[in-house]
TORTI-999359 format. One record per atom (N, C-alpha, C): x, y, z; residue number from 1. Coordinates in nm, 2 decimals. Example, Ala and Ser with C-alpha at 12.3 -4.5 7.8 and 13.67 -1.06 7.14 Angstrom:
% TORTI-999359
       u       v       w  resi
    1.32   -0.57    0.78     1
    1.23   -0.45    0.78     1
    1.32   -0.33    0.78     1
    1.28   -0.22    0.71     2
    1.37   -0.11    0.71     2
    1.29    0.00    0.79     2
END
This chain:
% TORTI-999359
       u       v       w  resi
    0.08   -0.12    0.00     1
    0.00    0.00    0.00     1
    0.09    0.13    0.00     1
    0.21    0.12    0.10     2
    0.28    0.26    0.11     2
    0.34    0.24   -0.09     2
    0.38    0.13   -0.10     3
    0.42    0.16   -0.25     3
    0.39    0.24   -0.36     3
    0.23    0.19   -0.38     4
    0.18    0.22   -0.44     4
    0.13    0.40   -0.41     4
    0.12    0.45   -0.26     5
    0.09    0.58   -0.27     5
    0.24    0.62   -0.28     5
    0.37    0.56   -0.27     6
    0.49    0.68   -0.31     6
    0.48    0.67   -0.46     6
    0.44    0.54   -0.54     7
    0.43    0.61   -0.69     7
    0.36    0.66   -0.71     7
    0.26    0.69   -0.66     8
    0.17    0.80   -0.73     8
    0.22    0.97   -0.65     8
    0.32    0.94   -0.58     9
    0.42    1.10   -0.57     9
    0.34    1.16   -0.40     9
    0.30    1.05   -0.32    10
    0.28    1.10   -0.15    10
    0.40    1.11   -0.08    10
    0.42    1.18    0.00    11
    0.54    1.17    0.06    11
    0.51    1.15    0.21    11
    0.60    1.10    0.31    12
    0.53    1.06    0.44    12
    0.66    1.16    0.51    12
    0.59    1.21    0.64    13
    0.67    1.30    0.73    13
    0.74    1.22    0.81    13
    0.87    1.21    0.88    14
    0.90    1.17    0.98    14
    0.93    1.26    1.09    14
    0.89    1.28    1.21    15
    0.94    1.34    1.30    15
    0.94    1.29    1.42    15
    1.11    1.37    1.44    16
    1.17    1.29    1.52    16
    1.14    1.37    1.67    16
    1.16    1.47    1.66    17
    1.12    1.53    1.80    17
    1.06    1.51    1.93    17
    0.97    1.42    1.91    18
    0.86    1.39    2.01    18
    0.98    1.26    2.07    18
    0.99    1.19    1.97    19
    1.06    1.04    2.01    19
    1.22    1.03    2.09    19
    1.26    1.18    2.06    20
    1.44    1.22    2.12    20
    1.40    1.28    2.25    20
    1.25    1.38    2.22    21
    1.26    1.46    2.40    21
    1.20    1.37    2.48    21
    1.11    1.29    2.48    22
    1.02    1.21    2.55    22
    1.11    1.15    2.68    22
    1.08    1.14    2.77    23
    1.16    1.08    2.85    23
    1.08    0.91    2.92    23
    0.98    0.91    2.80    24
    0.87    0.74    2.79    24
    0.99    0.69    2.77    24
    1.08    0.56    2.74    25
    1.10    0.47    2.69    25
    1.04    0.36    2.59    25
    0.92    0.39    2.60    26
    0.83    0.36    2.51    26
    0.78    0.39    2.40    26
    0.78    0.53    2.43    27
    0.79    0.67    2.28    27
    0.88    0.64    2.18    27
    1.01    0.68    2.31    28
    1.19    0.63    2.17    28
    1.17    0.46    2.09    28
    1.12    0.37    2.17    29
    1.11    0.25    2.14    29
    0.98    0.28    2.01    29
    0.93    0.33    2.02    30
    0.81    0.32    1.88    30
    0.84    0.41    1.75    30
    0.92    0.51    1.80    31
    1.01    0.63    1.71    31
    1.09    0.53    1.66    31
    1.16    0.47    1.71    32
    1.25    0.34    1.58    32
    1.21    0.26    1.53    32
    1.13    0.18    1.60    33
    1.06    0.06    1.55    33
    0.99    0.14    1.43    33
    0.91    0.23    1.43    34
    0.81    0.29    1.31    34
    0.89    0.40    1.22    34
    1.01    0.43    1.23    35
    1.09    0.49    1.12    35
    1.19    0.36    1.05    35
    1.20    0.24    1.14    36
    1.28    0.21    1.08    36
    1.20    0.06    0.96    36
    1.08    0.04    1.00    37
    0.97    0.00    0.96    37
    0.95    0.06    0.82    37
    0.92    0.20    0.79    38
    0.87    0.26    0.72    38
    1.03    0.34    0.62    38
    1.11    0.30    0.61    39
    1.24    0.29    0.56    39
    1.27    0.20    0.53    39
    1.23    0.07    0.53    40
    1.30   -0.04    0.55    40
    1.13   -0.11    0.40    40
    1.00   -0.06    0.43    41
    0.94   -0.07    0.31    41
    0.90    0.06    0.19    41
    0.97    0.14    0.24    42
    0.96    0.26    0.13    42
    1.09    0.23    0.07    42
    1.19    0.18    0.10    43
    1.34    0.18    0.09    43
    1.40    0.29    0.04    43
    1.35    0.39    0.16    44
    1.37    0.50    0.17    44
    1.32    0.66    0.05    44
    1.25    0.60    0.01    45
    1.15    0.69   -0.09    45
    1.05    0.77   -0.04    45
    1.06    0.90   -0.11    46
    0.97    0.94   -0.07    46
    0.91    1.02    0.09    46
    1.04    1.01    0.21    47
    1.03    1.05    0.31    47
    1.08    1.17    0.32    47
    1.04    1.23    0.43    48
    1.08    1.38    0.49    48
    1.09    1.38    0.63    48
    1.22    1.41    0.65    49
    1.24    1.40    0.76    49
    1.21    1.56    0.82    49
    1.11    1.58    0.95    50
    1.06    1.71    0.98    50
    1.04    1.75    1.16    50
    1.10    1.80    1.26    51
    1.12    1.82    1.37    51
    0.98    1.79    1.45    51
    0.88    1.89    1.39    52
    0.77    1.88    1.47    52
    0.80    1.96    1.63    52
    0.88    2.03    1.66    53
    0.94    2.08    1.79    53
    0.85    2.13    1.82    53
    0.82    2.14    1.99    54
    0.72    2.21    2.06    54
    0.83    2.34    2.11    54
    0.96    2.34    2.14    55
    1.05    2.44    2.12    55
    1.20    2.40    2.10    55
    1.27    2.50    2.05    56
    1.39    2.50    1.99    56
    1.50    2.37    2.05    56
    1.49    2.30    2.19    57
    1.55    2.20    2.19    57
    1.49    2.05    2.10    57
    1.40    2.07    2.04    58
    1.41    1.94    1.97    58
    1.41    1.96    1.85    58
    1.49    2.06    1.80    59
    1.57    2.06    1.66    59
    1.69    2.06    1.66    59
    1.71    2.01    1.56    60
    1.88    1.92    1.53    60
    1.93    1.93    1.41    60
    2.06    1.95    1.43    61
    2.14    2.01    1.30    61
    2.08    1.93    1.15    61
    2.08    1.95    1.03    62
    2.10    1.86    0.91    62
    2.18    1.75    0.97    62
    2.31    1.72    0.98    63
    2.39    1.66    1.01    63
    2.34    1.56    1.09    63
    2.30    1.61    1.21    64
    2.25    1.54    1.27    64
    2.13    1.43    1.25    64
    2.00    1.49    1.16    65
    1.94    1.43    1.15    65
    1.98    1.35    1.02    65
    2.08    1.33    0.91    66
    2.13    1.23    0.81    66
    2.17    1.15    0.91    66
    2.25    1.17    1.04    67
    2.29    1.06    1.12    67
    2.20    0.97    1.17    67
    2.10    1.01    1.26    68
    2.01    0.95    1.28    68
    1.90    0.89    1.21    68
    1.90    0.90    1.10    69
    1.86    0.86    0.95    69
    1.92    0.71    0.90    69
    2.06    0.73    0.87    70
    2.17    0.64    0.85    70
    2.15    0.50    1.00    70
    2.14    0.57    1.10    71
    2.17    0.46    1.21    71
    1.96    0.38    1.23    71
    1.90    0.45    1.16    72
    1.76    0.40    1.13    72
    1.74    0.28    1.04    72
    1.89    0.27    0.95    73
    1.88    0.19    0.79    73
    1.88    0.28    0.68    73
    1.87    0.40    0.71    74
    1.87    0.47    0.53    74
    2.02    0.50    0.48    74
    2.03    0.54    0.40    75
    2.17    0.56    0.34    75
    2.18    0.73    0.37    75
    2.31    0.74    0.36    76
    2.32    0.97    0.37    76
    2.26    0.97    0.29    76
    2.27    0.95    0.19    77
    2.25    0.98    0.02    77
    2.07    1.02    0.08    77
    1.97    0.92    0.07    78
    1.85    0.93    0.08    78
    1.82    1.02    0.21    78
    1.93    0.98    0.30    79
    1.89    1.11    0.42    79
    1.86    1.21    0.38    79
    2.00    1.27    0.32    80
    2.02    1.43    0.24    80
    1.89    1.47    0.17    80
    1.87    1.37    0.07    81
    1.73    1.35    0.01    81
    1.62    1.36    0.06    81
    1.59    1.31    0.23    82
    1.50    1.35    0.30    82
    1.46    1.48    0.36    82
    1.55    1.58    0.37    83
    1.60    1.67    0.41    83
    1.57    1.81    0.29    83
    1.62    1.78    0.19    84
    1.64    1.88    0.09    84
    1.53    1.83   -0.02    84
    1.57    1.75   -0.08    85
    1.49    1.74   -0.20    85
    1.33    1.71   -0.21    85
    1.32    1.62   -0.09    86
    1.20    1.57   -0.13    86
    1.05    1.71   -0.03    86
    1.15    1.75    0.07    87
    1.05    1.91    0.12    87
    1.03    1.99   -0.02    87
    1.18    2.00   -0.08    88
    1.09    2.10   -0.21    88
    1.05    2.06   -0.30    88
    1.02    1.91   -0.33    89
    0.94    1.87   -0.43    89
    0.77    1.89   -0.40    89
    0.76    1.93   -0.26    90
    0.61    1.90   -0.21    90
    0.62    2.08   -0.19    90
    0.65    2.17   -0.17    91
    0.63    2.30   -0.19    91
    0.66    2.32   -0.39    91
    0.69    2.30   -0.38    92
    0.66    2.29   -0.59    92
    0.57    2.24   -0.60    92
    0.47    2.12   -0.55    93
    0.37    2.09   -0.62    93
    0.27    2.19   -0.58    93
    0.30    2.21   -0.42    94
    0.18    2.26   -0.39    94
    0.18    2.46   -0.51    94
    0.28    2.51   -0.52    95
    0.31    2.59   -0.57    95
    0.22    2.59   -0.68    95
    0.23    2.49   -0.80    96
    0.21    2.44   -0.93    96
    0.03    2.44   -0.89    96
    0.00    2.35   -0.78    97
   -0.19    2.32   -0.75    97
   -0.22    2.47   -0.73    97
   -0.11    2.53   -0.68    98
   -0.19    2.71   -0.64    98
   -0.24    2.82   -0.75    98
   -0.13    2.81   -0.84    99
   -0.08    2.89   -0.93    99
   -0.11    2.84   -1.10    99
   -0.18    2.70   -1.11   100
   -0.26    2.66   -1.24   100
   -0.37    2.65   -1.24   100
   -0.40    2.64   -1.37   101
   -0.60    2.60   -1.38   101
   -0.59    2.47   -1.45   101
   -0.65    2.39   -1.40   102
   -0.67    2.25   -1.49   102
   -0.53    2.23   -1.54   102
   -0.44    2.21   -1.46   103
   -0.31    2.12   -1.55   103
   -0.25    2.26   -1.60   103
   -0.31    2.38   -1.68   104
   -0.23    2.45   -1.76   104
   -0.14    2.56   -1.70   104
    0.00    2.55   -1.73   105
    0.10    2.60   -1.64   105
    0.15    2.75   -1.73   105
    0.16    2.90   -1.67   106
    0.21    2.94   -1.70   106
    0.35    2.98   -1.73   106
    0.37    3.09   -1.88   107
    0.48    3.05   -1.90   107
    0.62    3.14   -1.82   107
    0.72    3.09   -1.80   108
    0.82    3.12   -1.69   108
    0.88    3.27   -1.73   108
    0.90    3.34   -1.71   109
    1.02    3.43   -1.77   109
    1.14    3.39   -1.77   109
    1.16    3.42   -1.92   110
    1.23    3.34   -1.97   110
    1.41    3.44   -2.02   110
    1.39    3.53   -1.92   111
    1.53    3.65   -1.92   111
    1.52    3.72   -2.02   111
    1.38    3.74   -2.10   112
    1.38    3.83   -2.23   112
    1.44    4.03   -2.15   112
    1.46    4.13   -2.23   113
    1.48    4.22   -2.19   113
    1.38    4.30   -2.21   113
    1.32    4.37   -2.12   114
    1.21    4.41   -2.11   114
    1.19    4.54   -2.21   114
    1.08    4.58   -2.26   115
    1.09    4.67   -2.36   115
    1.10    4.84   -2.27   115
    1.19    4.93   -2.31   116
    1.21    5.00   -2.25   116
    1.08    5.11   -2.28   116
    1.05    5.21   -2.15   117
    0.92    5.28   -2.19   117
    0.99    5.39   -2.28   117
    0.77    5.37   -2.34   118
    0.81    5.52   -2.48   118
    0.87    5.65   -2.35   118
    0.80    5.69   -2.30   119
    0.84    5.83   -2.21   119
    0.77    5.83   -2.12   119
    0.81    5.86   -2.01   120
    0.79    5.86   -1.85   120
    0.70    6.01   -1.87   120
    0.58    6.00   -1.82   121
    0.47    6.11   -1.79   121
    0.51    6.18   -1.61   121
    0.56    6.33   -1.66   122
    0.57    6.40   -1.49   122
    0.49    6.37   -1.42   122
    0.51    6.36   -1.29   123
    0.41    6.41   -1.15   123
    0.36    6.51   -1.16   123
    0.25    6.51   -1.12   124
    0.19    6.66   -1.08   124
    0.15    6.65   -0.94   124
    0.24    6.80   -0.95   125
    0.26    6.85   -0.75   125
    0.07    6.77   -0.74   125
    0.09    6.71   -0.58   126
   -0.06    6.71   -0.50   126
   -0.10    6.56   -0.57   126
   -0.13    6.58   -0.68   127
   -0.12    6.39   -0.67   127
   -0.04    6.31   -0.70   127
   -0.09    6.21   -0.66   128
   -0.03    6.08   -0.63   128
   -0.03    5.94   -0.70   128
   -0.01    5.93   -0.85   129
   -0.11    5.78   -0.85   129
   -0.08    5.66   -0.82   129
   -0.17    5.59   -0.79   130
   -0.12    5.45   -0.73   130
   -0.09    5.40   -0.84   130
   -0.05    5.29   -0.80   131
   -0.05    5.17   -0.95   131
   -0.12    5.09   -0.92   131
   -0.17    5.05   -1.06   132
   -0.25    4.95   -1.08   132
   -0.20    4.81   -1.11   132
   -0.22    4.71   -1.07   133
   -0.15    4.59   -1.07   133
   -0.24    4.50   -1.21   133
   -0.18    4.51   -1.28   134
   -0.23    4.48   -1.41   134
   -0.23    4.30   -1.43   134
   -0.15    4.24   -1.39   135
   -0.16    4.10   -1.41   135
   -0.30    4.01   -1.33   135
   -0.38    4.06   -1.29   136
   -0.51    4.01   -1.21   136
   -0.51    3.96   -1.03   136
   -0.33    4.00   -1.00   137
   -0.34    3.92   -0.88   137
   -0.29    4.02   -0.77   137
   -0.35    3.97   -0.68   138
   -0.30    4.04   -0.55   138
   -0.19    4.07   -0.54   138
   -0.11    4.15   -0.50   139
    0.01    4.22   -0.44   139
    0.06    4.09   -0.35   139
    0.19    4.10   -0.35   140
    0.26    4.01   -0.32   140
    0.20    3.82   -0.33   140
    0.15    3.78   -0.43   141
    0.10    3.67   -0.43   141
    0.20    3.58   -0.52   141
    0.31    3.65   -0.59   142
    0.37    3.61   -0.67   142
    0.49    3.54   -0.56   142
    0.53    3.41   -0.60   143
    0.60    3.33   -0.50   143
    0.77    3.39   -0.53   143
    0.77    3.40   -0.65   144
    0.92    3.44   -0.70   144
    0.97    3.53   -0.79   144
    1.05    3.65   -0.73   145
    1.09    3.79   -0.81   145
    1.10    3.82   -0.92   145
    1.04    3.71   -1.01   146
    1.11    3.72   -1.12   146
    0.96    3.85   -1.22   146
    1.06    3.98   -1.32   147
    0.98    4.06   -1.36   147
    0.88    4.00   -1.46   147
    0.76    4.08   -1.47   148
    0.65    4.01   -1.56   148
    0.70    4.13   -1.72   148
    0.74    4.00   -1.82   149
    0.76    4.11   -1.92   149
    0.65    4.16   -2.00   149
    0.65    4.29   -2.00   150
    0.49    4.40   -2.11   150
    0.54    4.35   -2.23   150
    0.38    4.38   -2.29   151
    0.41    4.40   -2.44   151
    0.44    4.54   -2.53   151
    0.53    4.55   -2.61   152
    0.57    4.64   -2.62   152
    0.46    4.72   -2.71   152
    0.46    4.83   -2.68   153
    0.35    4.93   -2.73   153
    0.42    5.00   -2.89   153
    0.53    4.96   -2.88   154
    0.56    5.09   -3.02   154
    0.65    4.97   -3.10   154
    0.60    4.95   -3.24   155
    0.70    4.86   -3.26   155
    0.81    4.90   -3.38   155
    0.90    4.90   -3.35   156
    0.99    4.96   -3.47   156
    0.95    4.86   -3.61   156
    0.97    4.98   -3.74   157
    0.91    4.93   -3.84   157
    1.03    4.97   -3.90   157
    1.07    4.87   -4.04   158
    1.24    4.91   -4.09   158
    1.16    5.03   -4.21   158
    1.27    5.13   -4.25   159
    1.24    5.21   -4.37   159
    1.17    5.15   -4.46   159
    1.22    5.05   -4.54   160
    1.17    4.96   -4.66   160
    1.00    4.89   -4.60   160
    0.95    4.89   -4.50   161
    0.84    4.84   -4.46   161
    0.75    4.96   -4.44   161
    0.78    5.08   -4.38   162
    0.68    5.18   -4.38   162
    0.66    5.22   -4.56   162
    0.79    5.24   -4.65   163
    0.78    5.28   -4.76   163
    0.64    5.20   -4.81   163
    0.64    5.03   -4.81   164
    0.55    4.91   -4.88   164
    0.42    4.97   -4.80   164
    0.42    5.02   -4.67   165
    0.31    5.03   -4.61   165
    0.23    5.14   -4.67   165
    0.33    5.31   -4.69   166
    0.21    5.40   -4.74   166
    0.21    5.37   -4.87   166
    0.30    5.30   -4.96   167
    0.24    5.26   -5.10   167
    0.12    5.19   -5.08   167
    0.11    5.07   -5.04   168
   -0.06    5.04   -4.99   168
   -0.16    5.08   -4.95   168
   -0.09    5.20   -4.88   169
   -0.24    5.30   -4.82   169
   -0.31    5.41   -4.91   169
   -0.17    5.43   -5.02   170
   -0.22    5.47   -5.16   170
   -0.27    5.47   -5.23   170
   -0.25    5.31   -5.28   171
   -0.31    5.26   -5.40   171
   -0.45    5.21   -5.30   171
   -0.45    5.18   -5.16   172
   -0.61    5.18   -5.10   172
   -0.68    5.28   -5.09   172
   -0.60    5.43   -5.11   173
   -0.70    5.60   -5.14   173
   -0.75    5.56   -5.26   173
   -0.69    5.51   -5.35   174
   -0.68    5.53   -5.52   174
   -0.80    5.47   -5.56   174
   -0.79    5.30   -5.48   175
   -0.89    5.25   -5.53   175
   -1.02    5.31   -5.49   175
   -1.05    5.35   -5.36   176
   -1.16    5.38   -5.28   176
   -1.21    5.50   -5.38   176
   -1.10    5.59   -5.47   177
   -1.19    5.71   -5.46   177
   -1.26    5.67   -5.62   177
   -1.17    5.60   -5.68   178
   -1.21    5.54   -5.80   178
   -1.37    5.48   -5.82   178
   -1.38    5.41   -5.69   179
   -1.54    5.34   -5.70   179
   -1.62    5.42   -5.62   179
END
């Protein structure tokens, strides 16, 4: 059963905190038995290792928790992996469930250079204007700094394409006045 939900991309929490401060014997005894259980049939997929602290003494270095990981049955490798990769694979999804509609994913900025403005409009003493937030979303809702590129408003046209252009606007007077 756990198999089948880490293929389909669930991730299970481990936390160790309860089971290190406890001073039960019974607690620590189920904190290993049940991490090393659940490592031992995930073979190490798919976990996250996560404090759970009620305060700052039951958190524990990185380091420390790959060790205690390691001496559970998992390898560093998958420890580290419990630690780093697989927390941000589950804030990316949830990211991705926040920020799409039906599957369809916006597109990234992609380091284009933004088009520079035609001319900056003065202030006028006494007011003020706000900005308007033109992409649809709340102020600060965007997860990552990255700038939203505009479309540019003025587009440069080469000589030889304005010349073809008022020839066509010509011969479109010509025709019009003709009929």
């Amino acid at each position: 059963m756990l198999g089948s939900a880490i293929a389909r991309g669930i991730k299970i929490e481990l936390c160790y905190s309860q089971g290190i401060l406890s001073s039960d014997p019974a607690a620590k005894r189920n904190l290993i038995s049940n991490a090393t259980q659940l490592i031992r049939v995930t073979r190490g997929r798919g976990l996250i290792f996560s404090s759970e602290a009620k305060s700052a003494l039951g958190i524990r270095a990185p380091s420390d928790i790959i060790n205690l990981a390691s001496v559970w049955g998992l390898g560093t490798e998958r420890g580290k992996d419990g630690l780093t990769k697989e927390p941000r694979s589950v804030v990316e999804y949830a990211r991705l469930k926040r920020q799409s509609y039906k599957g369809v994913v916006d597109i990234v900025y992609g380091g284009e250079k933004p088009a520079p403005p035609a001319h900056v409009e003065p202030k006028e003493k006494g007011k003020s204007k706000k900005s308007k937030n033109t992409n649809g979303k709340r102020p600060g809702d965007e997860l990552e700094g990255t700038p939203v590129p505009q479309p540019a408003k003025d587009v440069l046209v080469s000589k030889s394409q304005q010349k073809k252009n008022k020839k066509a606007k010509v011969d479109a007077a010509v025709e019009e006045t003709a009929t």
